[in-house]
BAVO-102534 format. One record per residue: residue number from 1; chain; residue in one letter; x, z, y of N, C-alpha, C, O in turn. Coordinates in steps of 0.02 Angstrom, whole numbers, padded with zeros to 5 digits, always signed. Atoms other than C-alpha are relative to their C-alpha. Layout:
! residues N
REC num chaine residu    nc1    nc3    nc2   cac1   cac3   cac2    cc1    cc3    cc2    oc1    oc3    oc2
REC NUM      A      A      X      Z      Y      X      Z      Y      X      Z      Y      X      Z      Y
...
! end
This chain:
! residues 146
REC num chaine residu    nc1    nc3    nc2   cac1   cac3   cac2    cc1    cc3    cc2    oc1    oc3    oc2
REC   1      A      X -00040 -00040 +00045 +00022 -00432 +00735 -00021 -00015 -00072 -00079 -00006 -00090
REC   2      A      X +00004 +00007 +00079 +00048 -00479 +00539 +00006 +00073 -00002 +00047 +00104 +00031
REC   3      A      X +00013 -00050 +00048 -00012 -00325 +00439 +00004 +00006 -00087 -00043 -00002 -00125
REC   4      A      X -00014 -00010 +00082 +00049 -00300 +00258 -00042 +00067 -00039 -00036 +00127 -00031
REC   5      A      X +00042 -00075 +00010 -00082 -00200 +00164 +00055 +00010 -00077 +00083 -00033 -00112
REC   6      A      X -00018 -00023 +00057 -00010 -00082 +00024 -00030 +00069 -00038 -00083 +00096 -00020
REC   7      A      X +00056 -00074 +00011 -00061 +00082 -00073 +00033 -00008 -00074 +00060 -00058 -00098
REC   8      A      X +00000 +00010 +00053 -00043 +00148 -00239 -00057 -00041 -00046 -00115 -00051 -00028
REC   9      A      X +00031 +00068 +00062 -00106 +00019 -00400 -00071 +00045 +00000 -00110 +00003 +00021
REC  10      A      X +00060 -00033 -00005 -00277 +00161 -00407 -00012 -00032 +00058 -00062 -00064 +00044
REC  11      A      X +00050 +00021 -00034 -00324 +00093 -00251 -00026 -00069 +00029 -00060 -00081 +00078
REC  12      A      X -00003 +00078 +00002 -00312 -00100 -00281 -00062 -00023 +00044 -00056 -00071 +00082
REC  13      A      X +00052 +00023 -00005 -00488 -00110 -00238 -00031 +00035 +00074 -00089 +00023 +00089
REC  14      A      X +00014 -00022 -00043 -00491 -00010 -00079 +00041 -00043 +00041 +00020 -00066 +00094
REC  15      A      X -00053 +00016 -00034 -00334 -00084 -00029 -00035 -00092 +00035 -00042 -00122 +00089
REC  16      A      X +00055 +00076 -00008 -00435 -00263 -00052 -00056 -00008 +00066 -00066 -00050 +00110
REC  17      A      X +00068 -00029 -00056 -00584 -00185 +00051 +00035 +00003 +00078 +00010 -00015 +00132
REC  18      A      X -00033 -00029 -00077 -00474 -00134 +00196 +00050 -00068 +00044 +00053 -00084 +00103
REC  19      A      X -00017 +00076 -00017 -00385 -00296 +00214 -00072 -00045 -00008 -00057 -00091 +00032
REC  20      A      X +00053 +00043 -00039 -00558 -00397 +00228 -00017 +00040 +00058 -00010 +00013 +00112
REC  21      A      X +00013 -00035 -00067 -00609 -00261 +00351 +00047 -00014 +00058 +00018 -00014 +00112
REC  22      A      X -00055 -00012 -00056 -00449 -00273 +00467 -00011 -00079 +00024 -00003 -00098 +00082
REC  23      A      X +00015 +00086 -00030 -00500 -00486 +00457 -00039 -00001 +00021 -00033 -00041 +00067
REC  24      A      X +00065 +00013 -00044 -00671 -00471 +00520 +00003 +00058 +00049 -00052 +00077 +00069
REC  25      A      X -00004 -00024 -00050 -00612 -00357 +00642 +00057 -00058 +00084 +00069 -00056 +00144
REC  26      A      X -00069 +00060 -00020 -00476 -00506 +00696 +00065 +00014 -00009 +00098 -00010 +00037
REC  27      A      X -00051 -00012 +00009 -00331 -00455 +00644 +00040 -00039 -00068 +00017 -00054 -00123
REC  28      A      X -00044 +00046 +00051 -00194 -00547 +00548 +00021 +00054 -00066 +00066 +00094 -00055
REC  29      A      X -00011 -00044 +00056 -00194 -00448 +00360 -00017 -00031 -00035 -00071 -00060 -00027
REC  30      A      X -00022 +00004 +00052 -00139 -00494 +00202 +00026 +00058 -00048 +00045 +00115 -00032
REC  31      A      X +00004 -00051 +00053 -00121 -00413 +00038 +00039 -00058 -00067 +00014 -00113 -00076
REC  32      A      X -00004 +00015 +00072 -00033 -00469 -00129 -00071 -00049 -00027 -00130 -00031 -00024
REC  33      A      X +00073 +00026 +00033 -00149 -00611 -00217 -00005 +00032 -00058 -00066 +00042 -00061
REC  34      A      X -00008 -00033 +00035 -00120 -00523 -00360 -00067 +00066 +00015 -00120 +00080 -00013
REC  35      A      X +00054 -00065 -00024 -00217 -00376 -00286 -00075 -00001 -00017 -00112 +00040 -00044
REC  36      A      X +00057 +00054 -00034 -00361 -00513 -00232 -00026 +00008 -00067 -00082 +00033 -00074
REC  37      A      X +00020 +00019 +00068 -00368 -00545 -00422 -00009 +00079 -00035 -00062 +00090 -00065
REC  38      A      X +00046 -00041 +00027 -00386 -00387 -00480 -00051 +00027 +00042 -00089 +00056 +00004
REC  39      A      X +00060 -00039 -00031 -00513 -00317 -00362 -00044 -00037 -00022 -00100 -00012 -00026
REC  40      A      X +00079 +00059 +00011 -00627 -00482 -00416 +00011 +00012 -00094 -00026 -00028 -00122
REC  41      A      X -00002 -00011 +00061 -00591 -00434 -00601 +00046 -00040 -00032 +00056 -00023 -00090
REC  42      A      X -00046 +00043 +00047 -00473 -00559 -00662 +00083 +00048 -00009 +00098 +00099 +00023
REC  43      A      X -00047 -00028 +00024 -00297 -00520 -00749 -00003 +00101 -00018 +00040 +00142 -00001
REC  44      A      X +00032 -00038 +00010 -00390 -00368 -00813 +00054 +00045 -00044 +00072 +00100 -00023
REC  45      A      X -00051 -00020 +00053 -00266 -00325 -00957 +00061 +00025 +00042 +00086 +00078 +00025
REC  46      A      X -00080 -00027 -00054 -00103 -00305 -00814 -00051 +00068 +00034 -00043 +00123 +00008
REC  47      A      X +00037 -00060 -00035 -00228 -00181 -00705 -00011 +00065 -00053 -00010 +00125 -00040
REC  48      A      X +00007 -00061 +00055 -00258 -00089 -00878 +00084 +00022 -00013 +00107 +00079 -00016
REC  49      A      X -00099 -00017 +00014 -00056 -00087 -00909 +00005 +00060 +00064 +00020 +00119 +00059
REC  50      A      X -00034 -00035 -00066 -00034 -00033 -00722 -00049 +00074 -00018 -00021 +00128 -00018
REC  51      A      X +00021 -00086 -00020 -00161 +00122 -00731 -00010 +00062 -00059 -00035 +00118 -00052
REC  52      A      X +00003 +00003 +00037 -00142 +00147 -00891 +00014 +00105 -00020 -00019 +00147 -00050
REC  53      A      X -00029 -00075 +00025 -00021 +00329 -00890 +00027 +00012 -00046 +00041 +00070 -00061
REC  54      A      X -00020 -00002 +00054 +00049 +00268 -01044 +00072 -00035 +00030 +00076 -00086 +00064
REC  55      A      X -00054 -00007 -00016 +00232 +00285 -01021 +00048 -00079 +00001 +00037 -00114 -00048
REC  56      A      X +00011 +00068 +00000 +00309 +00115 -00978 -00007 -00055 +00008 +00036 -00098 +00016
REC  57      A      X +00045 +00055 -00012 +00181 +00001 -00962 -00009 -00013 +00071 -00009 -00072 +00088
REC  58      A      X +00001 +00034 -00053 +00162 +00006 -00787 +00075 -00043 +00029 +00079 -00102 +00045
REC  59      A      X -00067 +00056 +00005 +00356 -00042 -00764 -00001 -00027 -00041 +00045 +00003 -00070
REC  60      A      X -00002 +00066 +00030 +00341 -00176 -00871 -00038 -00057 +00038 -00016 -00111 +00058
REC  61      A      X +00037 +00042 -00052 +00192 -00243 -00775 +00037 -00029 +00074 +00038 -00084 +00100
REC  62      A      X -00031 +00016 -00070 +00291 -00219 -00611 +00072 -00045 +00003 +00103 -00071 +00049
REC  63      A      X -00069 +00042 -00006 +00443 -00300 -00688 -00012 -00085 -00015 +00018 -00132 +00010
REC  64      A      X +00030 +00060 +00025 +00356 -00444 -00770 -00026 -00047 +00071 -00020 -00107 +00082
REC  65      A      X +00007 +00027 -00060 +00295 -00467 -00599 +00033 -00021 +00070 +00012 -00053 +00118
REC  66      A      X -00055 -00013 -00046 +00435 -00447 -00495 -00054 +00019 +00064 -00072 -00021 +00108
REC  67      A      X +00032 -00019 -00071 +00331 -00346 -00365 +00040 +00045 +00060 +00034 +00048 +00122
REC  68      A      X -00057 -00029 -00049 +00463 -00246 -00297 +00043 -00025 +00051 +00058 +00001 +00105
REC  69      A      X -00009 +00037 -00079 +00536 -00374 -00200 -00041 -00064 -00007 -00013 -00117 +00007
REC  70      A      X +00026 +00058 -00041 +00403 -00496 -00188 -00038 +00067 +00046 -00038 +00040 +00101
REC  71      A      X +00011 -00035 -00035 +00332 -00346 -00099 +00030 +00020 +00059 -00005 +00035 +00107
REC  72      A      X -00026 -00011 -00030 +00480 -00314 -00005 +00019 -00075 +00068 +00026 -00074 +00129
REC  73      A      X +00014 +00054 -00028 +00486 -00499 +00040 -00062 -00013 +00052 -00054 -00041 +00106
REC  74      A      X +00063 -00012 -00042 +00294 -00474 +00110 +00003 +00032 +00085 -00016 +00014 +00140
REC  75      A      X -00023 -00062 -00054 +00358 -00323 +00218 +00043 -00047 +00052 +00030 -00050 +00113
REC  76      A      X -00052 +00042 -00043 +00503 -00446 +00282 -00043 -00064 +00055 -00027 -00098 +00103
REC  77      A      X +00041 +00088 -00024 +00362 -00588 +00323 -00058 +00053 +00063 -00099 +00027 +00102
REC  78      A      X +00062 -00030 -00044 +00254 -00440 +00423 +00021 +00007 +00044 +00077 -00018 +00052
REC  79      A      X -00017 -00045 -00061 +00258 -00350 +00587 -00018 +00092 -00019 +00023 +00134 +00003
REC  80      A      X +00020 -00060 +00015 +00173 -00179 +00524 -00024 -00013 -00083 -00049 -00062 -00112
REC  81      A      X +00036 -00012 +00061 +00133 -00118 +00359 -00079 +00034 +00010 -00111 +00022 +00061
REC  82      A      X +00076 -00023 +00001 -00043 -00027 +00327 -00015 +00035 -00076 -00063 +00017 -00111
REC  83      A      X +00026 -00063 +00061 -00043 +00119 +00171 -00060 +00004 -00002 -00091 +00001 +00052
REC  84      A      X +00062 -00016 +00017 -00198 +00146 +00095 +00009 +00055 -00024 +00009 +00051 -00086
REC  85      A      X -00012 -00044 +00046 -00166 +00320 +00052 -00080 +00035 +00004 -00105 +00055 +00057
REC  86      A      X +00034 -00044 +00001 -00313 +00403 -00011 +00001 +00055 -00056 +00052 +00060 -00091
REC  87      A      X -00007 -00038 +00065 -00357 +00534 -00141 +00023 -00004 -00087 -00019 -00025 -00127
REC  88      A      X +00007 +00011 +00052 -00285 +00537 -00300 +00038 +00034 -00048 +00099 +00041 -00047
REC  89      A      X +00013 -00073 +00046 -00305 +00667 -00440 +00030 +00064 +00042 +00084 +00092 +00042
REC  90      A      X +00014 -00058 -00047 -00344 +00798 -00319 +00051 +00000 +00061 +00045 +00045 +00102
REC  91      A      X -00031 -00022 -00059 -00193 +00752 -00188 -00022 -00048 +00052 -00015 -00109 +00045
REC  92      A      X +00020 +00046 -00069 -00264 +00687 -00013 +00057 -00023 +00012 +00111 +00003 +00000
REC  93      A      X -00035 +00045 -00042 -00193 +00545 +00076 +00070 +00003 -00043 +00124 +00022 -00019
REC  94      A      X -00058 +00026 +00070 -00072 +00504 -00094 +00039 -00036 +00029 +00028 -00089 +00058
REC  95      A      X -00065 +00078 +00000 +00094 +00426 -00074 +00048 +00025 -00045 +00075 +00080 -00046
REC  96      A      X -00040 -00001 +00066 +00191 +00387 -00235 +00054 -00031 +00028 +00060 -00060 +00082
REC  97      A      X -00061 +00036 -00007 +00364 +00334 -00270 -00014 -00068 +00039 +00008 -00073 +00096
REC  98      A      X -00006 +00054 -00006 +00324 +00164 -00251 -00009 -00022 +00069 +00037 -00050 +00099
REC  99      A      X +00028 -00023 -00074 +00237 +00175 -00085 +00064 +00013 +00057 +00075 -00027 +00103
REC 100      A      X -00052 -00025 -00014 +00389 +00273 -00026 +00035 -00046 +00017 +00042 -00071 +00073
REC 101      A      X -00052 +00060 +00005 +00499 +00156 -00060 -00004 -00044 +00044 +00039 -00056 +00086
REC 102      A      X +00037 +00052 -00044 +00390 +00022 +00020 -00024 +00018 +00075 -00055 -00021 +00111
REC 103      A      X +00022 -00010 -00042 +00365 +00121 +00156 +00096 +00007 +00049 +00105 -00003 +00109
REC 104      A      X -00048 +00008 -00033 +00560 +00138 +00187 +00034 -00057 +00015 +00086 -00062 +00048
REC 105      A      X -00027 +00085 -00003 +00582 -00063 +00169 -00020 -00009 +00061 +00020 -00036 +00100
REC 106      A      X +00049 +00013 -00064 +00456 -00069 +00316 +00051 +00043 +00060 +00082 +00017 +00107
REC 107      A      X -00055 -00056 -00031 +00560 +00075 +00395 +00078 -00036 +00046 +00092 -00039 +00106
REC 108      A      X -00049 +00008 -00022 +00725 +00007 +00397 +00000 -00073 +00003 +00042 -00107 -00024
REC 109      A      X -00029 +00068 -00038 +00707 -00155 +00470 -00070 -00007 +00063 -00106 -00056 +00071
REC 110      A      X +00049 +00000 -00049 +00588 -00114 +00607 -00079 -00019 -00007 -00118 -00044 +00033
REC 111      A      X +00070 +00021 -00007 +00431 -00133 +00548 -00063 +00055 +00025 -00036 +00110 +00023
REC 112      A      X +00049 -00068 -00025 +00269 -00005 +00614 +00000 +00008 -00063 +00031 -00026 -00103
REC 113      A      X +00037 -00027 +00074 +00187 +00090 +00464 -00052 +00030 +00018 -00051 +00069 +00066
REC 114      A      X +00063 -00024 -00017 +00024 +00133 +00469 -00024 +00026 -00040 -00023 -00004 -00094
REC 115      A      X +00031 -00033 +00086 -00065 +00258 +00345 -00063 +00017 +00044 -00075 +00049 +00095
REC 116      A      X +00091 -00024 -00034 -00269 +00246 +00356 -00015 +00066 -00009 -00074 +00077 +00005
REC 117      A      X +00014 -00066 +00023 -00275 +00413 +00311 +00065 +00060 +00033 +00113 +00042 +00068
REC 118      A      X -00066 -00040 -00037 -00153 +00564 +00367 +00058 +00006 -00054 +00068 -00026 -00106
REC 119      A      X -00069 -00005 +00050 +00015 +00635 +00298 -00036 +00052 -00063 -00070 +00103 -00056
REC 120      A      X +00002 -00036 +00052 +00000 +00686 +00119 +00035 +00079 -00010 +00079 +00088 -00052
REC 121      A      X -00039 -00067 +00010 +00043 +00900 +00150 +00032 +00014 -00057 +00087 +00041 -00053
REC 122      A      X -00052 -00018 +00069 +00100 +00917 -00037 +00017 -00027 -00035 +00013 -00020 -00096
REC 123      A      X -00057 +00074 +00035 +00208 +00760 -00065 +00060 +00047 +00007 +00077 +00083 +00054
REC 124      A      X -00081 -00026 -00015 +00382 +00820 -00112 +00044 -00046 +00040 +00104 -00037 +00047
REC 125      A      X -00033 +00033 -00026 +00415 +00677 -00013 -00012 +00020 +00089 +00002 -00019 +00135
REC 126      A      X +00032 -00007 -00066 +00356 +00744 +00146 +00058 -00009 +00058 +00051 -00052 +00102
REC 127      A      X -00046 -00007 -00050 +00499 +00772 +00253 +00040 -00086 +00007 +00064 -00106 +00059
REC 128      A      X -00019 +00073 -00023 +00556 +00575 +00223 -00070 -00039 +00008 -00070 -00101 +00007
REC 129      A      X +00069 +00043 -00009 +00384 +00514 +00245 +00006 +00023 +00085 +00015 -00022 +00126
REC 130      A      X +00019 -00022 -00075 +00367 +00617 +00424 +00057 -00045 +00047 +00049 -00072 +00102
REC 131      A      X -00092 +00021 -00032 +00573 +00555 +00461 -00025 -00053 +00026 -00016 -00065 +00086
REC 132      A      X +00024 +00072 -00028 +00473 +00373 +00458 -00028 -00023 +00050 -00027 -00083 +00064
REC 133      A      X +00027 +00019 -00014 +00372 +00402 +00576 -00061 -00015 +00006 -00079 -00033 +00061
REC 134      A      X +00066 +00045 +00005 +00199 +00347 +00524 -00045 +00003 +00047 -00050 +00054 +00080
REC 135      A      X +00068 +00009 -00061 +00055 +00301 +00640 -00057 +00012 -00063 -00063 -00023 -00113
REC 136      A      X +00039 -00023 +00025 -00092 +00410 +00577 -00094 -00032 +00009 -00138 -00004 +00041
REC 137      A      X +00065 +00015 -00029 -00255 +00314 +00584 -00057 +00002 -00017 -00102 -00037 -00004
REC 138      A      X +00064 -00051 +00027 -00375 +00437 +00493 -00032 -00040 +00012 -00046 -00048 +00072
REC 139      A      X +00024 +00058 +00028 -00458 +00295 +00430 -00055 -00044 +00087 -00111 -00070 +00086
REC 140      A      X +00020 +00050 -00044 -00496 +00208 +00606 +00041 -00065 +00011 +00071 -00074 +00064
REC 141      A      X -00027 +00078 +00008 -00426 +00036 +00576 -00002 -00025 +00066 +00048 -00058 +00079
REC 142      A      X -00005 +00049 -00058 -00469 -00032 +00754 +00027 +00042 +00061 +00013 +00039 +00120
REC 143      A      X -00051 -00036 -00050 -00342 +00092 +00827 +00063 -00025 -00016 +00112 +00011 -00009
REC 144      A      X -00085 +00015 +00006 -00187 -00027 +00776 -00014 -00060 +00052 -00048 -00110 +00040
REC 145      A      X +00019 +00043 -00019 -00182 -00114 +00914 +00023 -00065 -00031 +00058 -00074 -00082
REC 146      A      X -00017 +00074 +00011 -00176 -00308 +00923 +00085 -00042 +00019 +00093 -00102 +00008
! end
C-alpha cells in the first residue's frame, strides 16, 4: 500500500518524522519533497511565509507552488492517505481547511484516510470529517495494515 503523508504546514517536521517511521517499519510512504526540505532547513524563507499568520502570505506560498494539485496529484498516485493531525494552538488532533479538502480528494476517489491521532471534537468541520470515514490510529502507525 502507497501512503501519502499530509498535515497542516505547523507540522512539516512531524509529518517528515512519521513518514521515515512508516519506512523503517516497511511500508511504502512518501511525503512532498518540499516538506523533506523544510524539515532539513532549506527554503527557510517559504516555511516563514507559510507559518507566518500574516494575511496572504501563506496563499501566495501555496500558489507559487502549485501545492493544491500537486498534492491532489500525490493523493491520485496513492492508495491511502495518512493526516498528521496533532495539536495546534490548544485544538487536539487539528484539521484545517486545507487538510479537509485533501482529505475529501482522498475521499472521493477511493482512497483510505488515516489520521495518527483521533477526530478533532471542536472542528466546525466535524460532521464532514466523520461522513469520510477516517481510520483512527491514535498514533499507532503499525495498525495500517500492509
Amino acid at each position: 500500500m502507497r501512503i501519502y503523508i499530509l498535515g497542516s504546514n505547523h507540522f512539516m517536521k512531524e509529518m517528515v518524522e512519521t513518514t521515515e517511521k512508516l519506512q523503517k517499519l516497511g511500508y511504502d510512504a512518501w511525503i512532498h519533497p518540499d516538506y523533506i526540505a523544510y524539515a532539513h532547513g532549506k527554503m527557510s524563507d517559504q516555511v516563514e511565509r507559510l507559518l507566518s499568520g500574516r494575511p496572504g502570505e501563506s496563499a501566495a506560498v501555496k500558489k507559487a507552488n502549485d501545492y493544491i494539485r500537486s498534492h491532489y496529484k500525490h493523493i491520485l498516485q496513492s492508495d491511502a492517505i495518512l493526516i498528521v493531525n496533532s495539536e495546534k494552538k490548544g485544538v487536539k488532533n487539528y484539521i484545517g481547511g486545507n487538510v479537509l479538502m485533501e482529505m475529501s480528494q482522498a475521499y472521493v476517489n477511493g482512497k483510505k484516510i488515516y489520521l495518527l491521532n483521533g477526530i478533532p471534537e471542536s472542528s466546525a468541520y466535524l460532521d464532514e470529517i466523520v461522513a469520510m470515514e477516517p481510520i483512527c490510529l491514535n498514533g499507532k502507525l503499525e495498525a495500517i495494515p500492509y
